[in-house]
N, C-alpha and C positions, 0 to 999 in steps of 0.2 A: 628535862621535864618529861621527856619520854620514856624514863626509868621510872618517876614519881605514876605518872598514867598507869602504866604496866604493871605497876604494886597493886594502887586502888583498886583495879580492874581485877589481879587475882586474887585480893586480899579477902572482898569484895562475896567474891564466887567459893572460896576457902568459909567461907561465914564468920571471920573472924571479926570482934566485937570492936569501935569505933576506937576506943583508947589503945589497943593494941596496934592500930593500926598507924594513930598518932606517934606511937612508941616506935613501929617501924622504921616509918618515913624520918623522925627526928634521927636515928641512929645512921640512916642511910644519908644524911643530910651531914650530918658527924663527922662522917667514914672521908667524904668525899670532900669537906672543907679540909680534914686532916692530911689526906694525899697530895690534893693542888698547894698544901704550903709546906709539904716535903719536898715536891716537884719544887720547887717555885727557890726554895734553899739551898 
C-alpha cells in the first residue's frame, strides 16, 4: 500500500490526468500479482 500511496502522491504532483493514473496503479497492481506467482512456482 505504501507503493500505491507514493504513486498517487507523485502522480498527483506530476499533474497527471485521473485515468492515467488508474492505468498506473492497475499495471503496477499486474507487475506485482505476476512476480508473487513466479516467486510462489
Amino acid at each position: 500500500m505504501l507503493i500505491i500511496g507514493t504513486l498517487n502522491n507523485g502522480l498527483n504532483l506530476l499533474g497527471v490526468s485521473s485515468f492515467y493514473q488508474l492505468v498506473v496503479k492497475g499495471i503496477v497492481i499486474l507487475i506485482a500479482v505476476l512476480l508473487d506467482r513466479k516467486k510462489s512456482a
